[in-house]
C-alpha positions in Angstrom: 0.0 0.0 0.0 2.5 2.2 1.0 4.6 1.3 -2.1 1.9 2.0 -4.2 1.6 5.5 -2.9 4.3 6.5 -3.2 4.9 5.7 -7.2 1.7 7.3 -6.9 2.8 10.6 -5.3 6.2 10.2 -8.0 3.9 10.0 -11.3 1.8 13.2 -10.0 4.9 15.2 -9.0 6.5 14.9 -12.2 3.4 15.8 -14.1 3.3 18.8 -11.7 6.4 19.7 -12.8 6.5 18.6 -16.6 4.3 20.6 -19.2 1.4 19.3 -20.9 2.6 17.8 -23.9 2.0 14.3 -26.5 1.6 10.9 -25.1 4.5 9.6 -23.7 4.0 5.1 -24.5 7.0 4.5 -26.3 8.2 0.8 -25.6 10.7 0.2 -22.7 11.9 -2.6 -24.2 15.3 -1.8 -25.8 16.7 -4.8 -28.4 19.2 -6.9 -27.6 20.7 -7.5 -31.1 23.2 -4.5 -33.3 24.5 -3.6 -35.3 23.7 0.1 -34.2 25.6 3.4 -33.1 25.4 4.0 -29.6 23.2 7.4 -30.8 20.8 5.7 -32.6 20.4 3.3 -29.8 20.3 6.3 -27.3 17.6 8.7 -29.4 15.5 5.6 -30.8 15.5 3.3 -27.9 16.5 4.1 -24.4 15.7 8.3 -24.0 12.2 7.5 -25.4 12.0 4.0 -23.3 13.2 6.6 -20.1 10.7 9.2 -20.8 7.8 6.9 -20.9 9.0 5.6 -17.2 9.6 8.7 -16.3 6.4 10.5 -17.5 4.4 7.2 -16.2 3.1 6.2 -19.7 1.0 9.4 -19.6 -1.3 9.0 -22.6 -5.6 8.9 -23.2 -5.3 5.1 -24.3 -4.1 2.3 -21.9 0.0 1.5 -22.7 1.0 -1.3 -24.3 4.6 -0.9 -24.5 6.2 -4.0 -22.5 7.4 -7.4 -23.5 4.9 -8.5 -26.1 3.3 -5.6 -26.7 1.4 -5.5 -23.4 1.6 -3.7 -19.9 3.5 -5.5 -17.0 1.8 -6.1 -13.8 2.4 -3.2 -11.1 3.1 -0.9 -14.5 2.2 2.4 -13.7 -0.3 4.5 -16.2 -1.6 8.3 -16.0 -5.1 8.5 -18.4 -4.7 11.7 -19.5 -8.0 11.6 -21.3 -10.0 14.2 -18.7 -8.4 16.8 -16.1 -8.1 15.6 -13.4 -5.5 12.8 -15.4 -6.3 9.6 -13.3 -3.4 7.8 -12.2 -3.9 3.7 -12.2 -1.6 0.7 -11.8 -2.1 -2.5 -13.5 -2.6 -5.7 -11.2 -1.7 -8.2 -14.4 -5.5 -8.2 -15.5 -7.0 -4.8 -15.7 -6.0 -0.6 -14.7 -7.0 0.1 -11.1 -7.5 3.8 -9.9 -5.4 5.0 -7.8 -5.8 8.7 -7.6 -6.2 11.7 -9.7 -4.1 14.9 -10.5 -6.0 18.0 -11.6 -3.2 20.1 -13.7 -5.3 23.3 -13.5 -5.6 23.5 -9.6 -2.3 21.2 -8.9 -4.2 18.9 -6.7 -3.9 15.2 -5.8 -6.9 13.0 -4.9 -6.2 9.5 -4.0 -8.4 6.8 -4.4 -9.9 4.2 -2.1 -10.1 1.3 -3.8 -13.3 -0.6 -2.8 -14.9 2.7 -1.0 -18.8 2.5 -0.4 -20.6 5.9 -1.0 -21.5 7.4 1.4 -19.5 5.1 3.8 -16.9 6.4 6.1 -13.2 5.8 5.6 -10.9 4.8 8.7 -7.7 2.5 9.3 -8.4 -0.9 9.4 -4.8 -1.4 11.1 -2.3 0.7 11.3 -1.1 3.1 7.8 -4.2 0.6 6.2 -7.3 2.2 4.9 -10.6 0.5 4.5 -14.0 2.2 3.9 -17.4 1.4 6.2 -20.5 0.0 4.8 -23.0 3.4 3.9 -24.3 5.3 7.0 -28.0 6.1 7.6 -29.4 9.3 6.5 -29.2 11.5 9.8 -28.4 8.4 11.8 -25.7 8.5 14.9 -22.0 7.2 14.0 -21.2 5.1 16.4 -17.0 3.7 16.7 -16.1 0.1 16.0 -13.3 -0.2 18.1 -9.7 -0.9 16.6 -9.5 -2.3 13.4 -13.7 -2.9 13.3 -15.6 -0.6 10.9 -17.7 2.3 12.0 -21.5 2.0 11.6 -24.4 3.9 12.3 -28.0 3.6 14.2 -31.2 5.1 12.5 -32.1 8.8 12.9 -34.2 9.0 16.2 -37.7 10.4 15.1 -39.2 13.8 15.7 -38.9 15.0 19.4 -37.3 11.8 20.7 -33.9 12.2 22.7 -31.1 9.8 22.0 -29.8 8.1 25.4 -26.2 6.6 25.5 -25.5 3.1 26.7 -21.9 1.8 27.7 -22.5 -1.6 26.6 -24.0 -1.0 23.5 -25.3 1.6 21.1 -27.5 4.6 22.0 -31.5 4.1 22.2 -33.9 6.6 20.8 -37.0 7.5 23.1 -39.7 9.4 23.6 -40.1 11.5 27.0 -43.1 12.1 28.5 -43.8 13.2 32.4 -40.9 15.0 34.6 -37.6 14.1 34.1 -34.3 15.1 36.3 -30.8 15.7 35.3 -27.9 14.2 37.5 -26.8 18.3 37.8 -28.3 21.2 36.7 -31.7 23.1 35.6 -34.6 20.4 36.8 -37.4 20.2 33.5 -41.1 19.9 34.5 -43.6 18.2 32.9 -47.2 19.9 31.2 -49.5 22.4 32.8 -46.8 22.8 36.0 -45.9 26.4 37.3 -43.3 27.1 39.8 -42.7 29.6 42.2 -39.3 30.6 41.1 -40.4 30.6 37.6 -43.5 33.1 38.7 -41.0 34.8 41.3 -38.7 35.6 38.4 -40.6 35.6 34.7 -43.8 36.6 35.2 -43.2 40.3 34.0 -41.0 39.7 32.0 -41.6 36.8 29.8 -44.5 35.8 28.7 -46.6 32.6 29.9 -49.6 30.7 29.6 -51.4 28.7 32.6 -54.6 26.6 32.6 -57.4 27.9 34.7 -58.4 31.1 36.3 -55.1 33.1 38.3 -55.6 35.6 41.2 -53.1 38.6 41.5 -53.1 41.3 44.3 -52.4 44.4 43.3 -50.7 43.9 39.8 -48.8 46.3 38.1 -49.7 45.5 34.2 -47.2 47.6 32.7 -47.8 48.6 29.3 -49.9 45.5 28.0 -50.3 44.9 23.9 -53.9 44.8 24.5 -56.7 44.1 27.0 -60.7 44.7 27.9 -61.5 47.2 30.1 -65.6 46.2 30.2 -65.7 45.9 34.3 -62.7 48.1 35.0 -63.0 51.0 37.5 -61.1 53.8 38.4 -59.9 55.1 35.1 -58.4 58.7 35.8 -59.8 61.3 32.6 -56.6 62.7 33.2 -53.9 60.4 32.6 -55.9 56.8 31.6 -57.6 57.8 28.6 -55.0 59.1 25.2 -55.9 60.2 22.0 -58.4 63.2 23.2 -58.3 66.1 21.0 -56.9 69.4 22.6 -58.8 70.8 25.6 -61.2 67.7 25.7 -59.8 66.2 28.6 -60.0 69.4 30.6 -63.7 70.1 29.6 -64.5 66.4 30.5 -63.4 67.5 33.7 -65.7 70.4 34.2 -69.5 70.4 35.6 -71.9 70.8 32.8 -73.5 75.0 32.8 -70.0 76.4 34.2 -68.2 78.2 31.7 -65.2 75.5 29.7 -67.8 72.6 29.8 -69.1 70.5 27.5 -72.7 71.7 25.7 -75.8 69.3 26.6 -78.6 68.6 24.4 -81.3 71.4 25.3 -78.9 73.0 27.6 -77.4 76.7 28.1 -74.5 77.9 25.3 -73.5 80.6 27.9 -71.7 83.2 25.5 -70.2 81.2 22.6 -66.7 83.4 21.5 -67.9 81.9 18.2 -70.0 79.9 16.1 -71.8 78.9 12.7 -76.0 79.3 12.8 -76.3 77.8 9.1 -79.1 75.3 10.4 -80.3 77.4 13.7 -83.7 78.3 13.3 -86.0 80.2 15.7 -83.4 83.2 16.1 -85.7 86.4 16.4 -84.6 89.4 14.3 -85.3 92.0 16.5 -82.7 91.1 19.5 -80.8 87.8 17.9 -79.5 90.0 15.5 -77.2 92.8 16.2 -75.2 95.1 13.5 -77.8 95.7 11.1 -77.6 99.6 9.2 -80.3 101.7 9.9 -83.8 100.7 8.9 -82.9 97.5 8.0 -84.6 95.9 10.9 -87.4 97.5 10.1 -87.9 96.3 6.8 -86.8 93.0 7.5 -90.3 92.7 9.6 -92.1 95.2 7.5 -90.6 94.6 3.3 -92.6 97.5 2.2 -90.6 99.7 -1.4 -90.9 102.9 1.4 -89.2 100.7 4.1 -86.3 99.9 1.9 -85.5 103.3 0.7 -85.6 104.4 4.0 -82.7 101.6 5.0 -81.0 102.4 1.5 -78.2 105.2 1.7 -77.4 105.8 -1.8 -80.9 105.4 -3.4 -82.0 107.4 -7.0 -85.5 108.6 -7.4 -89.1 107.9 -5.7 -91.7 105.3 -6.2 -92.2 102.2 -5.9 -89.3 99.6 -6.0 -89.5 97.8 -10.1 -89.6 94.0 -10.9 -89.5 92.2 -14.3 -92.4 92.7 -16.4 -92.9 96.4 -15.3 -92.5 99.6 -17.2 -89.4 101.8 -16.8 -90.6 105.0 -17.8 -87.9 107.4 -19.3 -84.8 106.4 -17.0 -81.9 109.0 -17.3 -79.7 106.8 -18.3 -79.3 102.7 -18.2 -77.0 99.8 -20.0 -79.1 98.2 -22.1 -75.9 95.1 -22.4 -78.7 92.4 -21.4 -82.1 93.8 -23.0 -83.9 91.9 -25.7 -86.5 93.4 -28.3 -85.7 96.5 -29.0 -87.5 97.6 -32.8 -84.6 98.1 -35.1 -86.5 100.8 -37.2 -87.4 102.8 -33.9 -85.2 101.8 -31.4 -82.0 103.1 -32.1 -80.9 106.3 -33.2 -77.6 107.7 -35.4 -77.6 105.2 -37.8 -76.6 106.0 -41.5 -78.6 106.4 -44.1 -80.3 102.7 -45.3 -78.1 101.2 -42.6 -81.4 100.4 -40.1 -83.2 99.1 -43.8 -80.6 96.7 -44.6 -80.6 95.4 -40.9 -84.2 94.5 -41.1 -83.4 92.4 -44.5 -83.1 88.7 -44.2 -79.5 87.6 -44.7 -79.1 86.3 -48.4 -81.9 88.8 -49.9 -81.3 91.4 -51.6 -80.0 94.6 -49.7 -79.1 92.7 -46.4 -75.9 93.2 -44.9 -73.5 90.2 -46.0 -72.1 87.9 -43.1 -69.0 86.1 -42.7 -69.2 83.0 -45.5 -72.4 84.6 -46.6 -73.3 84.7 -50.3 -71.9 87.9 -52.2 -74.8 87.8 -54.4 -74.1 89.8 -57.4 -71.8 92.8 -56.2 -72.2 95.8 -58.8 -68.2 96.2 -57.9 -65.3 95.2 -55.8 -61.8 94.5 -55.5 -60.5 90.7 -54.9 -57.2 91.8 -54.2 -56.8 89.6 -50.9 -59.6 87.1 -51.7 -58.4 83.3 -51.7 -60.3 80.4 -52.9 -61.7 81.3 -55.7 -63.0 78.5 -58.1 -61.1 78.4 -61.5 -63.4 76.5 -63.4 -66.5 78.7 -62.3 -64.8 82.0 -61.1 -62.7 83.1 -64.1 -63.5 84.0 -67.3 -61.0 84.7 -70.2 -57.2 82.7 -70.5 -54.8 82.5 -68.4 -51.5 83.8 -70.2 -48.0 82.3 -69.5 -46.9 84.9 -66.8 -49.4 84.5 -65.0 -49.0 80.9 -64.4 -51.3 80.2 -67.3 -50.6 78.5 -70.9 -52.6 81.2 -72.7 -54.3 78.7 -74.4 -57.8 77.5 -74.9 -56.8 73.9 -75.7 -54.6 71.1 -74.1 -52.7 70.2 -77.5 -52.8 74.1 -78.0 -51.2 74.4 -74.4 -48.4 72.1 -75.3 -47.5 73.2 -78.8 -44.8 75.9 -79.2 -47.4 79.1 -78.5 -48.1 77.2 -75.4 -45.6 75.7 -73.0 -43.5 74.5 -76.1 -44.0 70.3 -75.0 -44.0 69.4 -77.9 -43.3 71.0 -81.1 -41.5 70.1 -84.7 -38.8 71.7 -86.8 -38.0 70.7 -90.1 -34.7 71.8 -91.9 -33.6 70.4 -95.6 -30.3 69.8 -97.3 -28.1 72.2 -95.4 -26.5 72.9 -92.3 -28.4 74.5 -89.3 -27.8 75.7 -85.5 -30.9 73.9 -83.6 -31.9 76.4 -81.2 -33.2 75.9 -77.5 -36.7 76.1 -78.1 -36.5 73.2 -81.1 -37.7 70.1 -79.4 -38.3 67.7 -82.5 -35.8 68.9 -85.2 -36.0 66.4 -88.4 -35.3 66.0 -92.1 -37.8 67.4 -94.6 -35.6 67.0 -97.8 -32.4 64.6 -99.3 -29.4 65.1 -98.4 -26.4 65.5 -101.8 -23.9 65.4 -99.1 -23.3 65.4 -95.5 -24.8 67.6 -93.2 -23.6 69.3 -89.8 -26.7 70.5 -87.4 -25.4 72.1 -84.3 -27.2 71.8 -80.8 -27.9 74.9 -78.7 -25.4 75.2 -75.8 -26.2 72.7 -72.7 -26.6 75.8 -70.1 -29.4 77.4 -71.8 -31.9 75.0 -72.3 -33.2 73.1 -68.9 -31.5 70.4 -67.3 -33.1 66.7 -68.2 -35.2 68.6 -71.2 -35.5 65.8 -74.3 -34.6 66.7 -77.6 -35.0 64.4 -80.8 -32.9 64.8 -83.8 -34.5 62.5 -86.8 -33.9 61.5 -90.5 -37.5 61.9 -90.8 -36.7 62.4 -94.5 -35.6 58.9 -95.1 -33.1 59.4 -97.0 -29.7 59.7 -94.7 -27.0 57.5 -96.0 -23.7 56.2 -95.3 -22.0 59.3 -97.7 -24.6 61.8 -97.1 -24.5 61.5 -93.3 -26.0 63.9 -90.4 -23.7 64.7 -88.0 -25.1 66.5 -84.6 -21.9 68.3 -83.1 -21.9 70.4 -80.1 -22.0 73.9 -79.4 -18.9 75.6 -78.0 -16.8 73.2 -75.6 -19.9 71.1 -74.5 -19.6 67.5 -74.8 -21.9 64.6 -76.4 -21.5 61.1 -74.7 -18.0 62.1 -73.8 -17.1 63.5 -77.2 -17.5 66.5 -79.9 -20.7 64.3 -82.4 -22.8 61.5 -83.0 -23.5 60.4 -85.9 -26.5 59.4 -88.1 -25.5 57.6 -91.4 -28.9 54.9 -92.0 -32.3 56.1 -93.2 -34.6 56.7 -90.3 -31.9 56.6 -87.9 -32.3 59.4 -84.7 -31.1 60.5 -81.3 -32.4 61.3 -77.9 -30.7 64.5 -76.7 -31.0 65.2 -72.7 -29.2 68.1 -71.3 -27.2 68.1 -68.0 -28.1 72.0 -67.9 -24.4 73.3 -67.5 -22.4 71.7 -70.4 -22.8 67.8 -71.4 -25.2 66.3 -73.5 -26.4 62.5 -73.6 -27.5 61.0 -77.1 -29.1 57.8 -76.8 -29.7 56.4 -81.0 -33.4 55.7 -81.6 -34.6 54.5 -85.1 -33.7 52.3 -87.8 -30.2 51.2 -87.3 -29.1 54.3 -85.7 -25.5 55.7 -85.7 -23.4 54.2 -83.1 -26.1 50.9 -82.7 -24.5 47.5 -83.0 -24.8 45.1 -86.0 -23.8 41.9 -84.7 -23.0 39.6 -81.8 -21.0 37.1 -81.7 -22.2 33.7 -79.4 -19.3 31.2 -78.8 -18.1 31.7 -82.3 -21.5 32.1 -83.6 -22.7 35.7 -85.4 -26.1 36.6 -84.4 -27.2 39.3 -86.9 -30.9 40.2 -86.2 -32.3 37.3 -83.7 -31.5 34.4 -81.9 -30.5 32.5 -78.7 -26.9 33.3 -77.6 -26.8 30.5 -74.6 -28.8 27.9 -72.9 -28.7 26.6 -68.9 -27.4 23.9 -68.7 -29.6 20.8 -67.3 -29.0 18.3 -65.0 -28.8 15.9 -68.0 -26.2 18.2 -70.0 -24.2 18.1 -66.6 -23.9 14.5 -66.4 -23.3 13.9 -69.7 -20.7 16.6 -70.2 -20.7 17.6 -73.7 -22.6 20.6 -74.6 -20.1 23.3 -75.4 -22.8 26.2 -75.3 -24.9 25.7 -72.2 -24.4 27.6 -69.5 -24.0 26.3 -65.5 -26.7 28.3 -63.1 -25.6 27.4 -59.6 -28.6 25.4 -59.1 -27.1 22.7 -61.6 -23.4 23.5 -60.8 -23.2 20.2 -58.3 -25.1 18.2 -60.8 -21.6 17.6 -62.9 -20.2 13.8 -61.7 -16.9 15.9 -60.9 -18.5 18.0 -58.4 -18.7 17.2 -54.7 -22.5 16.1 -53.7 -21.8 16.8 -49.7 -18.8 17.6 -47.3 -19.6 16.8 -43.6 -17.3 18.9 -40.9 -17.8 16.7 -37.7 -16.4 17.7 -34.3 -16.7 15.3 -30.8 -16.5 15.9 -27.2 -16.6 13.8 -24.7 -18.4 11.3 -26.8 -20.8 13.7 -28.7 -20.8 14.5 -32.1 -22.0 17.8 -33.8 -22.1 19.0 -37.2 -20.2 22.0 -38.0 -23.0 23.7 -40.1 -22.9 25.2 -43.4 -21.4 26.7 -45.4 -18.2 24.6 -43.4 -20.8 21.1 -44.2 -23.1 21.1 -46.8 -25.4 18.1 -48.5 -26.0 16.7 -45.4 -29.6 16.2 -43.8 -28.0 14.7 -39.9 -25.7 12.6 -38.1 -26.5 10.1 -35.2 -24.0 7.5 -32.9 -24.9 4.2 -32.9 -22.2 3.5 -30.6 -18.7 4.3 -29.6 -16.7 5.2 -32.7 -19.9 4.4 -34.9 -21.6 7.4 -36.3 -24.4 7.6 -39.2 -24.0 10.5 -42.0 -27.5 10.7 -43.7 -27.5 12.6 -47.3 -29.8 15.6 -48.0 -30.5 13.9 -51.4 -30.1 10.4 -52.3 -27.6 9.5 -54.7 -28.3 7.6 -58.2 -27.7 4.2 -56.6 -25.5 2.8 -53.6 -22.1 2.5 -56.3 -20.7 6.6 -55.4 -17.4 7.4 -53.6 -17.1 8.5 -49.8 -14.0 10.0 -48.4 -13.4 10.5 -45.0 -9.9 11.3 -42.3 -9.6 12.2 -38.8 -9.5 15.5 -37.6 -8.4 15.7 -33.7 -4.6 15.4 -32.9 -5.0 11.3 -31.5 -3.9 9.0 -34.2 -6.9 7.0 -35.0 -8.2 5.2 -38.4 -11.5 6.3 -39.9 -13.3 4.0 -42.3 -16.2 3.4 -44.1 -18.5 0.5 -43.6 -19.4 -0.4 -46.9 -22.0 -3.1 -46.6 -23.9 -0.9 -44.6 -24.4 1.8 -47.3 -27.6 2.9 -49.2 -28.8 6.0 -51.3 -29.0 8.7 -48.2 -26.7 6.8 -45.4 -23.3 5.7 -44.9 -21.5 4.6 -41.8 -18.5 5.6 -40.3 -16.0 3.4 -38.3 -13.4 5.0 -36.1 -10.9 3.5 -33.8 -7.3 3.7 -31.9 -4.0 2.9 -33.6 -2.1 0.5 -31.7 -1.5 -3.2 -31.2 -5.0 -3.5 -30.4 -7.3 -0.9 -31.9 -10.6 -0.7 -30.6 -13.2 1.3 -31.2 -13.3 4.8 -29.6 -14.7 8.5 -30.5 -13.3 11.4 -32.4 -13.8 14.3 -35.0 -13.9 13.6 -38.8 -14.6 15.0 -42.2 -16.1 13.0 -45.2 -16.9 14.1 -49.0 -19.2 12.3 -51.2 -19.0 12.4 -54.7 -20.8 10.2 -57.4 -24.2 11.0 -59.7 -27.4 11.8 -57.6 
């Protein structure tokens, strides 16, 4: 045991110290037959042999580097596979665990071989460990004695009290009744009071007795709460809070003496204050004090003579007036709120036919006109800040240009050249002529007997983006007797100085930029500057015709059109083309598929097992004869095959396993291509 830990504590310490590098399994069997230098022997055979020792076969596969190709019992191996790297030792038949080193946190677990979970370890004799059979859940832990095994009683159950035995293990009880220490604080049993506890808690801690208790002469204290139905005694004073101001004190007063409280039917003394709103009963002559002169008087006596006698700034005599009553002639009044006054007799200063017109209904002839009111006829007036006046109803006569008009009765009128100038025609014969910037259709009207040189106006005077068409409207323009359109000053056309019409019926579509360059687009029959011919792989397409086809899935699998073209969508069709390309990663077992555009062609992947994985196909291939392609991808040396009797259309399956003296299956990254016809 101790041996064993301590080749152990070696193999961790020199990982510890060593950096992480490749498996170190080379064989530590050197040969015994040369020829060989003593280098070759050194480098090939004994340094790597020497590492391995040294570096305890560290590796993610089990060694199998001693005599025959196979570990040697007590051979020490670190399975670097995971972190922590376990450290094992092999006992002739398989690798038993013997600890673990974690290279991130530089720790070392050992291992108990043969532990139980949730057992307990301890020495079975001395520097010997053993583990104890498992422990109950919230049970005691109770010693064995030297060399025995701890174990464990059962958790006692709610409210019991564990009692210790010195012959054997604990009991669990329940307690009921008094019970008594051997020293200390005596426990009583239910509904039992004594006097120390009394003598000491009872105004302080709270308790709760059975039955009726007797006090003399308490002192409560300041209790959370209580009823107070049959108490006595309470001082108005000092027992009763929450009394507005002065309430306590009137409380405290017999009822008529001046600071007590009012009764029902009783005295108010001399109130310093008070609201009467709902008093009734109050009689004017003495419960009222303050009034002006007379008004007492004709508050019991409401007579007009009674209450101009208690008025002090009254104007006039007679009886006092009330709504339906006649004024007289007052000498003066503000009429703001009267109502049917006679417009022809009521009002005065008016001018002359004013009052008329205001006795006209609204809309009739001679009545006043009101805001959105109809004018009627006016004999005159002036519209000069008017707005909204209806053209098609409200104007007469035609609009002319500067006013925003066309001056023109007619819409093909409007955009001739006495109108806006839209559209308008020029024809010139057999000489040259300077187009000028109100042309906007300048064409032949007679042969040419030799070529011709029409100039256009200047690009900054005409408006930029206005068309202009320049036309063999004649007919007759040929190759000799050409029209050439040049520019005007130092403008340019399409880049240059001209274009050129030199077919019958040819023309050009002038636009201006409005500073100094002119566009020419050819129009017509065979134009100037048009194109005559293409030519298709090698083929001259004059007038009409097909220059290319896209190629089909058929023309890509037979391979031998020279004039179709590939569209992406037939690209992989071609039986030189990859059909898929799978990117698999694995960790720890699982696989994933690195998704596109890294894969492509592939619908999913599944493990059947260790080293075993499934590649299904987006589409199915022609039949089961195409070609699969696959190689490892993670740095451990392992072979990746195809198994080819398990192939149809849309699957294949992948074989992977370790590279050694005995391969077995295991798990790791790949890649595969497919090609074939689908």
């Amino acid at each position: 045991m101790k041996l064993q830990r301590l080749l152990g504590a070696v193999c961790a310490a020199l990982l510890l110290v060593a950096p992480l590098r490749a498996a170190e399994q080379s064989s530590y069997v050197t040969p015994t037959a040369g020829p060989m230098s003593m280098a070759t022997f050194t480098a090939t055979y004994l340094n790597p042999a020497l590492r391995a020792l040294a570096a305890c076969h560290n590796g993610s596969s089990a060694p199998a580097n001693g005599p025959s190709s196979a570990p040697m019992a007590y051979q020490v191996w670190c399975d670097t596979t995971t972190n922590p790297a376990i450290v094992k030792r092999y006992d002739g038949a398989s690798w038993v665990a013997i600890g673990a080193l974690d290279t991130v946190s530089h720790a070392w677990t050992p291992y108990l071989t043969g532990g139980t979970s949730g057992g307990l370890p301890y020495f079975s004799s001395t520097g010997v460990m053993a583990s104890s059979a498992l422990l109950a859940q919230n049970g005691f832990v109770v010693g064995g004695g030297a060399g025995a095994a701890p174990a464990s009683i059962a958790a006692c159950t709610a409210d019991q009290i564990a009692f210790g035995r010195t012959g054997s293990a604990p009991l669990c009880r329940t307690v009921t009744g008094d019970i008594s220490f051997a020293t200390g604080v005596s426990a009583v049993g239910a509904s039992k009071v004594t006097s120390a506890m009394l003598n000491a808690d009872v105004f302080s801690t709270a308790h709760s007795w059975s039955g009726q208790q007797t006090l003399v002469a308490p002192i409560l204290g300041t209790p959370a709460s209580g009823t107070l139905t049959n108490a006595t005694g309470l001082p108005i004073a000092t027992g009763v809070s929450g009394l507005g101001t002065g309430v306590a004190a009137a409380l405290a007063v017999n009822t008529g003496s001046a600071g007590a409280p009012v009764l029902f039917n009783g005295a108010l003394g001399a109130p310093s204050s008070g609201t009467l709103t709902n008093a009734t009963g109050l009689p004017v002559a003495s419960g009222v004090s303050g009034l002006g002169t007379g008004v007492a008087t004709f508050l019991a006596t409401p007579s007009s003579a009674n209450l101009r006698a208690a008025l002090t700034d009254e104007v006039g005599t007679g009886a006092a007036y009330f709504i339906g009553g006649a004024l007289g002639t007052p000498a003066s009044g503000t009429a703001t709120n009267l109502t049917g006054l006679p417009i022809s007799s009521g009002l005065t200063g008016a001018g002359t036919g004013v009052l008329t017109a205001l006795g006209t209904n609204v809309g009739s002839a001679g009545s006043v006109i009101v805001n959105g009111g109809a004018l009627g006829t006016p004999s005159s007036g002036t519209l000069t800040s008017a707005t909204g006046l209806p053209l098609s109803t409200g104007v007469t006569g035609t609009l002319p240009l500067s006013n925003g008009g066309t001056g023109q009765t007619t819409a093909a009128a409007a955009r001739a050249s006495s109108g806006l100038n839209v559209e308008s025609f020029t024809g010139h014969g057999d000489s040259i002529y300077t187009i000028l910037a109100t042309d906007r259709t300048v064409g032949t009207n007679a042969a040419f007997t030799a070529s011709r040189t029409w100039t256009l106006p200047a690009a900054s005077v005409v408006n930029p983006g206005q068309d202009l068409v320049v036309a063999d409207f004649q007919g007759t323009v040929t190759g000799t007797n050409t029209l050439v359109i040049q520019r005007a000053g130092s403008d340019t056309v399409n880049g240059g100085s001209a274009v050129t019409i030199s077919v019958a019926n040819g023309a050009y579509l002038f636009k201006s930029d409005g500073v100094s360059k002119w566009t020419a687009q050819s129009m017509g029959a065979a134009s100037g500057g048009g194109v005559s011919s293409v030519t298709c792989f090698g083929v001259a397409i004059t007038s009409s015709g097909t220059c290319a086809t896209a190629a089909t899935k058929s023309d890509q699998q037979t391979g031998t059109s020279t004039t179709a073209i590939v569209t992406p969508s037939q690209q992989q069709s071609h039986d030189s083309a990859l059909k898929a390309s799978a990117v698999i990663t694995q960790s720890a077992g699982t696989y994933t598929l690195v998704a596109a555009p890294v894969s492509y062609g592939v619908a999913s992947i599944s493990k059947s097992s260790t080293g075993i994985v499934v590649v299904t196909l987006s589409t199915a291939m022609a039949s089961a004869n195409y070609k699969v392609l696959c190689m490892a991808t993670q740095t451990t040396p392992v072979t990746v095959q195809e198994a080819g009797g398990n192939r149809t259309t849309t699957t294949f399956e992948i074989r992977i396993q370790s590279v050694g003296a005995t391969p077995a299956a295991t798990d790791s990254g790949f890649s595969c291509d497919v090609s074939g016809r689908q």
